[in-house]
C-alpha positions in Angstrom: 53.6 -106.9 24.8 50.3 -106.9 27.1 47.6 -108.7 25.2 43.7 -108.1 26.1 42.4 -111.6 24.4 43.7 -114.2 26.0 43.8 -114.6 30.3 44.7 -116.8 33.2 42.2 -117.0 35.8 41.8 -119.0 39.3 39.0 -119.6 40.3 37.8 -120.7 43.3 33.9 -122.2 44.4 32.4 -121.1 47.7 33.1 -123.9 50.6 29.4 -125.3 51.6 28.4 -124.5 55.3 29.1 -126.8 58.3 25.8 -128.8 59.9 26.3 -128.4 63.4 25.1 -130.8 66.4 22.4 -129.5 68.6 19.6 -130.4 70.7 16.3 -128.8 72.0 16.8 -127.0 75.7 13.2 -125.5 76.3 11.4 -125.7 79.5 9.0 -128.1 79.4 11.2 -130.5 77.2 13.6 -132.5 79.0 14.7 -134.9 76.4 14.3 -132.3 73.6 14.9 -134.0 69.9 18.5 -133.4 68.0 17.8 -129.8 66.3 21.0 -129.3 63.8 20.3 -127.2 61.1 21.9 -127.9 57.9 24.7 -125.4 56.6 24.2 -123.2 53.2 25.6 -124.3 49.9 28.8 -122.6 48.7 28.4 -119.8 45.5 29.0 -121.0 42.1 31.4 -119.1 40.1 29.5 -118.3 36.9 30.8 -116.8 33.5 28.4 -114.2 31.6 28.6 -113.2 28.5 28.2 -108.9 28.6 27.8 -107.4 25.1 29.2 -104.5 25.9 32.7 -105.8 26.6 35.0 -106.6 23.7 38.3 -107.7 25.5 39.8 -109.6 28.5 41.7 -106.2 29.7 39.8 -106.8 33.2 41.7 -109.7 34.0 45.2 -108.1 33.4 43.9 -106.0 36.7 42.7 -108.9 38.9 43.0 -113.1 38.2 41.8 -114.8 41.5 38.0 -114.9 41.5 36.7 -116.8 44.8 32.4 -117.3 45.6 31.2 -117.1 48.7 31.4 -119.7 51.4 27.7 -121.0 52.4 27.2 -120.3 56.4 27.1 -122.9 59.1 23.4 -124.6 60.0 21.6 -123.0 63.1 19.5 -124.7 66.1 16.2 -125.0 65.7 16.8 -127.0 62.5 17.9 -123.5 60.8 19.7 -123.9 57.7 22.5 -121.8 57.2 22.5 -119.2 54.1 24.0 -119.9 50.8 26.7 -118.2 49.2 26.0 -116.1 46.6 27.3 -117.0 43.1 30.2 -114.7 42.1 29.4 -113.9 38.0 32.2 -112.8 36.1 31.7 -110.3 33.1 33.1 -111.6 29.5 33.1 -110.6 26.1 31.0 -112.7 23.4 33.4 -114.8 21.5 35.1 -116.2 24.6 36.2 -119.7 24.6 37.0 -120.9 28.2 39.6 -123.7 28.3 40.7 -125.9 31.3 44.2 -125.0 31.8 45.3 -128.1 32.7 44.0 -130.4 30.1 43.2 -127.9 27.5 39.7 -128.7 26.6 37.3 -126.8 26.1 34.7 -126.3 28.4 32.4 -123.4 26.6 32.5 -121.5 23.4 30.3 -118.1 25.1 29.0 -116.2 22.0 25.3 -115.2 23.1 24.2 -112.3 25.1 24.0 -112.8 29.0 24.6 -116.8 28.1 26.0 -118.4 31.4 28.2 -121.3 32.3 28.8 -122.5 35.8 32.9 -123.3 35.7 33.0 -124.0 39.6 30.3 -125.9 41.7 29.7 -124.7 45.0 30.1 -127.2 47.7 27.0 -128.9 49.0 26.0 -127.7 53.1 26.6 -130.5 55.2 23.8 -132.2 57.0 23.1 -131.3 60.6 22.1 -134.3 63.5 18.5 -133.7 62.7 19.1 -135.7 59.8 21.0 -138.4 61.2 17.7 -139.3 63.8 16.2 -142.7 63.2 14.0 -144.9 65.5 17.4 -146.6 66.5 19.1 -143.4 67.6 16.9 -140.9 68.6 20.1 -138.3 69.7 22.2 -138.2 67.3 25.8 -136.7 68.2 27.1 -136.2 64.3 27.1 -133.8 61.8 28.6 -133.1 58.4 31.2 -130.2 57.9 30.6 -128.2 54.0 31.6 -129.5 51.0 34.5 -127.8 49.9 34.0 -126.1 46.8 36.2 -126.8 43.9 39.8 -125.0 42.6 41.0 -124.6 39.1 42.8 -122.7 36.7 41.0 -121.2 33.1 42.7 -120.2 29.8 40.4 -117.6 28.6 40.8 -117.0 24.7 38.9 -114.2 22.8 37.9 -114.3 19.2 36.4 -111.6 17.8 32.7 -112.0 16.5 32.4 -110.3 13.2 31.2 -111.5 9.2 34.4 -109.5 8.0 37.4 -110.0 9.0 40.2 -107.5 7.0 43.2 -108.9 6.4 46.6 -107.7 4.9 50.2 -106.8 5.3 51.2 -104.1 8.0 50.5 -100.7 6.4 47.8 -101.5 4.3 45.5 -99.5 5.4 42.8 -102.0 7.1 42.6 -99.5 10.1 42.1 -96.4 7.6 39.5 -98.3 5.5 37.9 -99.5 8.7 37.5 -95.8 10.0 35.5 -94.6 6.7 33.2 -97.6 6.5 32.2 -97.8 9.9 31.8 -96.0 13.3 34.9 -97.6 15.0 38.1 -95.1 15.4 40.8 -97.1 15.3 44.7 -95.6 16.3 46.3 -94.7 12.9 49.8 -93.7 11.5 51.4 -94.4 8.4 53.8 -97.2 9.8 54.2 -100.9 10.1 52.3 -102.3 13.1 49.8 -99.3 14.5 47.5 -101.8 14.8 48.5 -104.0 18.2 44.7 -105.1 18.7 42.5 -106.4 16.3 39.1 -103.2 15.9 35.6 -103.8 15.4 33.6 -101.2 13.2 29.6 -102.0 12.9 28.6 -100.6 9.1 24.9 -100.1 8.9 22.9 -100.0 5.2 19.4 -99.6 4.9 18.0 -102.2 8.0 20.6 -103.8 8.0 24.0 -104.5 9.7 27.5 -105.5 9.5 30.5 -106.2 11.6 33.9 -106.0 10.0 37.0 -106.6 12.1 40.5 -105.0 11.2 42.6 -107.7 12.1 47.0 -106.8 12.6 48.9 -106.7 10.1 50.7 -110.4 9.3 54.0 -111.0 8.9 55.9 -114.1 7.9 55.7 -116.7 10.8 53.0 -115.8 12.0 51.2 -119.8 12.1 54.2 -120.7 14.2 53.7 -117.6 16.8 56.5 -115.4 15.3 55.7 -111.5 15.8 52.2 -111.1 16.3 51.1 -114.7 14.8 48.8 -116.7 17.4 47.5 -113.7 19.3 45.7 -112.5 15.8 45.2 -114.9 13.6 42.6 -116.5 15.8 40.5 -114.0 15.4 40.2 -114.3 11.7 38.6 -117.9 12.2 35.3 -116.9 13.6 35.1 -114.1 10.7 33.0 -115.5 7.5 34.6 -113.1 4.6 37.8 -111.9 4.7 38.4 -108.8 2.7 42.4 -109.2 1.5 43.5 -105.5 1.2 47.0 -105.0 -1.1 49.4 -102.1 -0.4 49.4 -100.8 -4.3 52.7 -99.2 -3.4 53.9 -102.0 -2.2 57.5 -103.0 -4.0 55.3 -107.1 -5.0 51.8 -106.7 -3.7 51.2 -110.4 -5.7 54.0 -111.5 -3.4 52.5 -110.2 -0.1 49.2 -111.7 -1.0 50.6 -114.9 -1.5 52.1 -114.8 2.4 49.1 -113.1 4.0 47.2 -116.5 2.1 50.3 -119.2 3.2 50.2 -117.9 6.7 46.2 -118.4 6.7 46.7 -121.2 5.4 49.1 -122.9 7.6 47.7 -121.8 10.6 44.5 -123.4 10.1 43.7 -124.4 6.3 39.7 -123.7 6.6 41.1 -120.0 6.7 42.5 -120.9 3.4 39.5 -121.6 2.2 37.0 -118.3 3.3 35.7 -116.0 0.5 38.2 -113.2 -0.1 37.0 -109.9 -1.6 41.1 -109.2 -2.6 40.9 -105.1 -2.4 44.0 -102.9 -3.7 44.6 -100.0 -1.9 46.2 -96.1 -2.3 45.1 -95.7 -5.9 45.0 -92.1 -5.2 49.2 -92.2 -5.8 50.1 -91.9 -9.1 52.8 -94.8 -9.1 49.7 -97.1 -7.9 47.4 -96.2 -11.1 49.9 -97.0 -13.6 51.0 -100.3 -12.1 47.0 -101.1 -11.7 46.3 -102.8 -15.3 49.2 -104.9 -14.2 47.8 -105.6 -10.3 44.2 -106.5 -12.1 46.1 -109.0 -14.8 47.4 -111.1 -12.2 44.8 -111.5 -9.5 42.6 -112.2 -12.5 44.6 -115.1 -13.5 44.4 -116.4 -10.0 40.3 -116.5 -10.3 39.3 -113.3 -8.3 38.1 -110.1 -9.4 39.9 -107.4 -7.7 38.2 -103.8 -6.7 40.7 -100.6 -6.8 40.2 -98.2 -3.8 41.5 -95.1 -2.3 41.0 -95.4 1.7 42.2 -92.3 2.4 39.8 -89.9 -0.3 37.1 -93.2 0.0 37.5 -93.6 -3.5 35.3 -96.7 -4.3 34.8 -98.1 -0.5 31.2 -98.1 -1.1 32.1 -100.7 -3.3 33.7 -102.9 -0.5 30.7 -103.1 1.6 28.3 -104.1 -1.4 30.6 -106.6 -1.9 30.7 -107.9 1.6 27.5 -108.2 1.7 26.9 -110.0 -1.5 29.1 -112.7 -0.2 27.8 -113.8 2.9 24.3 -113.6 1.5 25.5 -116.4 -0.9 26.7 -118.1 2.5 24.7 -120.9 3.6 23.7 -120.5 7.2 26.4 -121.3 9.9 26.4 -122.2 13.7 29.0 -122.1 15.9 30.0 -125.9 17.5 32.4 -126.5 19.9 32.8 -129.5 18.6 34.9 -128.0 15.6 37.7 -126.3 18.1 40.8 -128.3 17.7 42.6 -129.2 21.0 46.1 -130.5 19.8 47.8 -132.5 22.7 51.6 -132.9 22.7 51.1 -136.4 20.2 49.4 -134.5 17.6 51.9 -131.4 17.1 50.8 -130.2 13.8 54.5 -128.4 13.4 56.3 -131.7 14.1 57.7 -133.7 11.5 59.9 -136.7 10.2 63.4 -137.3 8.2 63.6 -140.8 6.4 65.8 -142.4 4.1 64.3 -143.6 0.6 66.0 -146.7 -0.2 67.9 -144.2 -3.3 69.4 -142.6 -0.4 67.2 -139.5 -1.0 65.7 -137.3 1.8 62.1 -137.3 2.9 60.5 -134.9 5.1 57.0 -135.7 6.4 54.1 -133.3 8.4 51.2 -132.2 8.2 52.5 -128.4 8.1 55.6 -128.7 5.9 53.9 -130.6 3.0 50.9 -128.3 3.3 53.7 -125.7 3.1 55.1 -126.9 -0.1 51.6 -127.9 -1.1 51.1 -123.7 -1.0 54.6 -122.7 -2.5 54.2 -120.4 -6.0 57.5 -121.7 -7.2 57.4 -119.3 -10.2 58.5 -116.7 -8.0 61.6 -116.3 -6.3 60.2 -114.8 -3.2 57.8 -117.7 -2.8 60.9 -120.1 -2.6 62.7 -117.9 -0.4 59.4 -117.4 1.6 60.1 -121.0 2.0 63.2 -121.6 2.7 62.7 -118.8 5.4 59.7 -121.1 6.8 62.0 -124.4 6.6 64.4 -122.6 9.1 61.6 -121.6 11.5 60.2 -124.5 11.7 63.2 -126.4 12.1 63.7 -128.1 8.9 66.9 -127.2 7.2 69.1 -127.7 10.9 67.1 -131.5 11.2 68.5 -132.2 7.1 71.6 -130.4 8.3 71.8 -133.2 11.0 70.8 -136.0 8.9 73.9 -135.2 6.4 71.9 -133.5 3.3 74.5 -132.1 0.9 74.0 -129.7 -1.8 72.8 -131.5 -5.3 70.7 -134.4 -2.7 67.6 -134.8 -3.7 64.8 -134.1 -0.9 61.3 -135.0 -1.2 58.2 -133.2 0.5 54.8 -134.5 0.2 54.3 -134.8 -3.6 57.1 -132.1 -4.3 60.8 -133.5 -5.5 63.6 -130.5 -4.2 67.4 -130.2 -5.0 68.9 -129.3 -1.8 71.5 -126.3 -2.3 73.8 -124.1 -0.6 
């Protein structure tokens, strides 16, 4: 699948301009001085930030960006002209990477902000500059700088206060469409959703940006299906709005994987205000199971609102709400500083299997025992959830391995487990 918020780029600095080796020939002058001109600096290669772009689809057309090479000094002590700087167009929300090392080099979220990601070569220095009152005809001269090479991960993340968030077929795209201008692609079927959609709502002077981020699906904080190329784009959001399928066969049990995968991914997503929304209350089979929907979410500390996307039943509501919780929001500015770069040492997925001295199992990592951390072991799909996200991440095959057997005992952060079949 093509994606439009992430790129590979080259990029390549213009070379600076050769100083050349030339003295003065005018009648008159017989021992004219040395004349060299210096040559022109190479272009930079400059990133801007364009408001009016919202993806990276321009690089899937063209990745090898080159500046223009400064020219070579003239006689007369001309110096040569400098390449211009090539600017390439981004989105706001672009982080730009080093691809070798993986660090960041700018987090581009501003209007027309610019970076300079390649450093023209300097012009080098004609024999005029070399004259001293020792050598008065100089025969040397610098060739140009080269300019400088390098790769760039580009990585988009969507800049908007609401991200929506929910199984495929929720309906984020349809409640997207009646709150906002944006026309997102829609169909009653897992998945229509391949990009994440920005819709700007406007009330009274005021606006709002609400993203309709793809539809999850279990795995996702390991990259399974869709997983890393969407749930970045969640991070930069500051309320999520948590819409529930009311037809759903265990909406509870959806919301509790939409949460884990948050979660696990990255656990300040765990910890953004939700507005938890249930949706299709126009269906008949919905309305009655509501009291029951409300009950539960209640008891987990939120105060769910009942919708209808399709008749816009109540959607109203949503946006109020939205906007109720980011004006309780302190004030928040973006650092670089706060972007993880993981190297190969610090693998958040990796993990350990000990011994205890009883002969029990341990497993240790920073994802796995925030997994179990996360677990709702009162319902059966939360434990199979997690024994689904033990195989992906490797876990049951390492115990496998070690020699667990069924009735071992196999502990997990604070959590004691009875391995079975």
């Amino acid at each position: 699948m093509t994606t439009f918020d992430e790129a590979r780029i080259t990029i390549q600095s213009g070379k600076g301009g050769d100083g050349i080796v030339h003295f003065r020939r005018e009648k008159y002058i017989p021992r004219g001085g040395p004349s060299g001109g210096d040559g022109g600096k190479g272009g930079d290669v400059v990133l801007v930030v364009r408001s009016t772009l919202n993806t990276l689809i321009a690089f899937s057309r063209r990745t090898h960006f080159q500046a223009e090479n400064g020219t070579n000094g003239g006689t007369s002590d001309k110096t040569g002209k400098s390449g211009d700087d090539l600017l390439i167009d981004v989105p706001p929300g672009t982080i730009v990477r080093d691809a070798e090392t993986g660090s960041v080099i700018a987090d581009l979220t501003e209007s027309d902000q610019r970076v300079i990601v390649a450093q023209g070569g300097r012009g080098g220095r004609g024999n005029a500059r070399f004259a001293s009152s020792t050598n008065q005809a100089p025969r040397i001269a610098e060739k140009g700088e080269p300019g400088e090479a390098r790769e760039l991960l580009l990585e988009l993340k969507l800049l908007a206060d609401v991200g929506i968030v929910g199984v495929p077929n929720a309906g984020k795209s349809t409640l997207l469409s009646v709150i906002s201008n944006a026309k997102p692609k829609i169909a009653s079927y897992p998945f229509t959703t391949l990009q994440p959609n920005l819709g700007v709502v406007v009330l009274d002077d005021r606006d709002l940006v609400f993203a309709d981020i793809p539809g999850l699906i279990e795995g996702a904080h390991s990259g399974a299906g869709l997983g890393h190329d969407f749930l970045r784009h969640i991070q930069r959001t500051r309320v999520l709005v948590h819409l529930l399928d009311g037809s759903a066969e265990d909406p509870i049990a959806d919301f509790h994987q939409i949460n884990t995968e948050l979660a696990l991914f990255d656990d300040q997503l765990g910890k953004k205000p939700q507005i938890v929304v249930i949706n299709k209350v126009d269906l008949p089979q919905v309305e009655e199971y509501l009291p029951l929907l409300r009950e539960e979410l209640e008891k987990l500390g939120y105060e769910p609102l009942a919708i209808s996307a399709v008749t816009q039943r109540n959607v109203r509501q949503v946006v109020n709400r939205a906007w109720q919780a980011l004006d309780a929001l302190p004030d928040e500015e973006p650092e670089v500083a706060a972007l993880p770069v993981y190297q190969l040492d610090d693998d958040p997925l990796a993990f350990t299997i000990s011994r205890t001295e009883s002969g029990d199992f341990r497993v240790s990592g920073e994802r796995i025992e925030r997994a179990v951390a996360m677990t709702y072991w009162d319902y059966d799909q939360a434990v199979t959830r997690f024994q689904r996200i033990l195989e992906t991440m490797g876990v049951t095959a390492a115990l496998e391995d070690a020699g667990v057997k069924p009735g071992d005992t196999v502990f997990i952060g604070t959590h004691e487990l009875e391995w079975g079949e």
